[in-house]
N, C-alpha and C positions, 0 to 999 in steps of 0.2 A: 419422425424420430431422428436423433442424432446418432453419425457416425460412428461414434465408439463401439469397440469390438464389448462383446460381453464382458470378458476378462475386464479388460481395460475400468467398463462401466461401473464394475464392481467394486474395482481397486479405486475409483474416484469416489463411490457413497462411502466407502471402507474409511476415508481417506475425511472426506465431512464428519465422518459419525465417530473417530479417533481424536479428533480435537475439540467435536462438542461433548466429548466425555471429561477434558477436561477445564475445557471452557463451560462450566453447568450453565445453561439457560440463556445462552447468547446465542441460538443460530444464524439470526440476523450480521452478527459480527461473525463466527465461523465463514458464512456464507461470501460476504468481503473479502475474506482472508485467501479463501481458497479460489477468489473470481478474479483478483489481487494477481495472485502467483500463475491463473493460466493463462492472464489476459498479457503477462512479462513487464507489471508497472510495479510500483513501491507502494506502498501502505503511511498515510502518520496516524496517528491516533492522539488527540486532545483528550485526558481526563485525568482526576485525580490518580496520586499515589493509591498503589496499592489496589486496584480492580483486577487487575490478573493480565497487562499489556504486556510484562518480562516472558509470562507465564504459556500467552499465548505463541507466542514468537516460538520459543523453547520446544512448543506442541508440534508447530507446525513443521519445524527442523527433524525433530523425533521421525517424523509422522514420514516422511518422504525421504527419512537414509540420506538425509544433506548434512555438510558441516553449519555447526550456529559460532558466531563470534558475536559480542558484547562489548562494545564501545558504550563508555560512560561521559558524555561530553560532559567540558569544564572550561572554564575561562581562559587556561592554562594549553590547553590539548591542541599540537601544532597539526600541519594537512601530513607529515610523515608519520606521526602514531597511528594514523586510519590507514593510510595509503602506502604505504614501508619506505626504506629506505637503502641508498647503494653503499654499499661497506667494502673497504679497499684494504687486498688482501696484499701484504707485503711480498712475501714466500713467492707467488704467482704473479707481483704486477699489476693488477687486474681487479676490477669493482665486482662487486656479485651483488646482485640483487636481492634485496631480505624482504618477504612480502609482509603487508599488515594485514590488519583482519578485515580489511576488504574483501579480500580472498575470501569469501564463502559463500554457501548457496544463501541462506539467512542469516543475514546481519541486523542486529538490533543497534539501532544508533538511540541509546535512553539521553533523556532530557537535549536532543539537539538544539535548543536554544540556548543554553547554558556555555554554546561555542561561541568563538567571533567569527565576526563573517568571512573572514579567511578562512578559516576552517568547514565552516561549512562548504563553501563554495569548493573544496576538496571532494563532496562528493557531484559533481554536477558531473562532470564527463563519466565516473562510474554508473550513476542511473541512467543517463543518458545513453550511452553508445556503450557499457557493460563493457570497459575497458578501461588500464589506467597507464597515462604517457609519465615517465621517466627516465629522466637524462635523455631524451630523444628516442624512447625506445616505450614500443606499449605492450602492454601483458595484457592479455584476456582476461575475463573474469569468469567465476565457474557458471555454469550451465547445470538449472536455474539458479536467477540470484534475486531475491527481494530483499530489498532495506525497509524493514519494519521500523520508522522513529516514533518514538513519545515527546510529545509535551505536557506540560503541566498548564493549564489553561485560566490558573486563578492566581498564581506567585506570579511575579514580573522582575524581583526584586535580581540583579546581577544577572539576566536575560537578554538575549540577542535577537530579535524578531526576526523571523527569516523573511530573505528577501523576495518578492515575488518570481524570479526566475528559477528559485529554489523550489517553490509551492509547487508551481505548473508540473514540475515533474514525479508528482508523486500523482496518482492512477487516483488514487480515493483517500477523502479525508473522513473518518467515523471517532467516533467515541463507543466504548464497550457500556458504562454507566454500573452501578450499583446492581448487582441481583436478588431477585426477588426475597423473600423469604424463607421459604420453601426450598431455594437452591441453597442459599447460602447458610442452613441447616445442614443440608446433604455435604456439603464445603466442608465444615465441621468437622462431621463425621469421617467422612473417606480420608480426610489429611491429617488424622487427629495426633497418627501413627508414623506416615512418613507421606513423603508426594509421590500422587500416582504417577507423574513425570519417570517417576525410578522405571515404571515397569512399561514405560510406554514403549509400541515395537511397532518398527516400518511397517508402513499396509501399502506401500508405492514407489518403487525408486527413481533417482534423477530424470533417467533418461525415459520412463511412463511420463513423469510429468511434461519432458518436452513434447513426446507424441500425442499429447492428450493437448497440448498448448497449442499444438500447428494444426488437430483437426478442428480446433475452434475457429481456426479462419475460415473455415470453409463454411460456416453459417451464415446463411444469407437473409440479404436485408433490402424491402422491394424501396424503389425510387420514391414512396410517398411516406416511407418514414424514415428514408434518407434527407426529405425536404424539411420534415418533422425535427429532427436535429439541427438541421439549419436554420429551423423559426426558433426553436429554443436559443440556441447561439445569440443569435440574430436580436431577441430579446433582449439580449445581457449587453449589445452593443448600444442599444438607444434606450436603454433604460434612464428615467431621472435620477435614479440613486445611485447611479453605476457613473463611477469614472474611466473604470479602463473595464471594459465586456473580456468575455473570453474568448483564448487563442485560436489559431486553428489548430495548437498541439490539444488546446481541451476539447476540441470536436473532434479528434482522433480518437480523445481516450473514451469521451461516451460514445462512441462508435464501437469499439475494443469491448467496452465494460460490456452495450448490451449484447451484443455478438456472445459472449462467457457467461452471459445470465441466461440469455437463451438455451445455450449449449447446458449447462446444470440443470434448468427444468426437462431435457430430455428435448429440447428441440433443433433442427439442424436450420429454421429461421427464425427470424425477430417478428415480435407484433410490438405496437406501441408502450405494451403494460414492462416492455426489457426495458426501453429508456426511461418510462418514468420511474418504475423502478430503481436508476442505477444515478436518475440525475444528479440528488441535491448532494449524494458523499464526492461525485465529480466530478460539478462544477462550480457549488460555492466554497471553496477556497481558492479559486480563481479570478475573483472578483476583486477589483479595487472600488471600494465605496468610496463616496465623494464624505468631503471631513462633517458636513453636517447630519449626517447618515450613519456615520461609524462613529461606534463608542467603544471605548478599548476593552469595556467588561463584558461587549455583549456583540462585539462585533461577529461573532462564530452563528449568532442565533439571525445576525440581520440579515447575514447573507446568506442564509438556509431557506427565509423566508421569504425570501426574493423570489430565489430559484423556484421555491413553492407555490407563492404566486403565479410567478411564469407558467409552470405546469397548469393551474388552472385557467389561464387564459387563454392558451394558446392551443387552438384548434387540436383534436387529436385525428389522425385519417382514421379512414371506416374503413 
C-alpha cells in the first residue's frame, strides 16, 4: 500500500472524483490530469474545439484552492504578456516588477500554436526550472504550477508548430475525444441551467498537493523494470522510423509518470503494467519521425503507434 495518511488518501480520491464530475466519462483523461500535477510536469492536449480542454483546466484549479490564469495565444502575443513586465516608477526611481499570468498554480496556455516561436520559447525556463529570469533577477513560481496547453490538431492555417524542445517538456501528451452518448445527454442536462463549475468547491489545498507530490517519490521501482524503461527508450533510439529517439529528460518523465500511476492505484511500488500504462501519452510526442514516416495529418497517430509497437515487442520482466 501507499504512503498516504488516510486523510490525505481521501482528499486525493475526493480530488479524482471532483473533476470527473465534471469532466462526465473521461476518467482516463481525469486520471492524466491528476498524475500530471503529482508527477510536477505540464499537460498538452491535441483535440478539437470544444471537448471540455478550458473546462477541464478550470476543474482542476477549482479542485485544489490554486489561482487559474488563461492565456489565449495569437500571432500577435509577446514573451512579456505571459511572463510580465518591469514598470519604472518616476516618484521612487525604481522599476517594480508587474507579474503575468504565469504567476499561477494552473495556467492554461489555449491554442499555443497560434504563438511564434518567440513566444512560446517564453515558457521554457517557466516549465523547466518553475521560475522566471527578469532584468537579471528571477521570481519563483507558485507551488503547484501546471501549464495545461491546447492545440487544435486539424487547423494548421496561421500556426506555429512547436519546437521539439518545447514538446520534451511537457510530462504527457493525451486527447480527451468526444463523449459517449449517454454522458453527453447528462452534459445537457446538468448545464442546461448554469455550469457546475459555479459550485465547484476545493476537496485539497496547495500545499496537500505538494505532500502528496513528494510522497510519490518514495515509490519504488525494482532494477528489472528500471532496465525495462531503458529497452523501451532504447527502442525509440534504433528504430527505422525514428530520427531522433527519446531523451533522457523522457526517460525521466516515464520514470515520474509510472512512479504517480503506481502511487493512484494504492501502491507504494511499480510493476511493468505502470509503464505501459503511462508510455504512449509520454513518449510519443517525443519522437522525431524520419520525413518518409511522418505525415502532417496523422503524424499524432504514427508515433502512438510506434510506441505501441514497441510495448509489444519488447520483453516485459516477470
Amino acid at each position: 500500500m501507499n504512503t498516504a495518511s488516510p486523510d490525505l488518501q481521501q482528499k486525493l480520491t475526493a480530488l479524482t472524483r471532483s473533476i470527473g464530475n465534471i469532466l462526465l466519462g473521461k476518467e482516463e483523461v481525469v486520471t492524466f490530469s491528476v498524475l500530471t500535477l503529482l508527477a510536477g510536469g505540464h499537460l498538452l492536449i491535441e483535440d478539437a474545439p470544444g471537448v471540455g480542454k478550458t473546462t477541464l483546466a478550470q476543474a482542476l484549479a477549482r479542485s485544489i484552492d490554486g489561482s487559474f490564469k488563461r492565456i489565449q495565444f495569437t500571432s500577435d502575443l509577446l514573451p512579456s504578456d505571459i511572463l510580465g513586465v518591469s514598470v519604472f516608477y518616476p516618484d521612487r526611481s525604481e522599476f517594480q516588477f508587474k507579474k503575468g499570468p504565469i504567476f499561477a498554480n494552473v495556467v492554461l496556455a489555449d491554442e499555443i500554436n497560434r504563438a511564434t516561436p518567440k513566444t512560446q520559447s517564453a515558457l521554457l525556463e517557466a516549465m523547466n526550472e518553475r521560475r522566471v529570469t527578469m532584468d537579471m533577477a528571477s521570481h519563483k513560481l507558485a507551488t503547484p504550477f501546471l501549464v495545461l496547453a491546447t492545440q487544435n490538431p486539424v487547423e494548421y492555417h496561421g500556426t506555429f508548430p512547436l519546437p521539439e524542445s518545447q514538446l520534451d517538456r511537457f510530462l504527457m501528451r493525451i486527447k480527451i475525444g468526444y463523449p459517449d452518448p449517454q454522458e453527453e445527454k447528462r452534459i445537457l442536462i446538468e448545464m442546461r441551467d448554469t455550469s457546475v463549475l459555479d459550485h465547484l468547491e476545493p476537496v485539497i489545498c496547495a500545499s496537500e498537493v505538494m505532500e502528496l507530490s513528494e510522497q510519490t517519490k518514495q515509490v519504488t521501482m525494482e532494477e528489472s523494470i528500471l532496465d525495462y524503461i531503458m529497452h523501451l527508450v532504447g527502442a525509440t533510439r534504433s528504430s527505422a522510423a525514428v530520427q531522433v529517439g527519446v531523451s533522457p529528460r523522457g526517460s525521466l518523465a516515464l520514470y515520474r509518470a509510472a512512479q504517480v500511476h503506481a502511487f493512484l492505484q494504492g501502491r507504494d511500488y511499480c510493476i511493468p503494467d505502470d509503464v505501459k500504462r503511462v508510455a504512449v501519452p509520454t513518449l510519443s510526442h517525443r519522437l522525431i519521425l524520419k520525413k518518409k514516416y511522418a505525415h502532417l495529418m496523422d503524424l499524432r497517430e504514427e508515433s502512438e503507434a510506434i510506441i505501441t509497437e514497441m510495448l509489444d515487442s519488447v520483453p516485459v520482466p516477470i
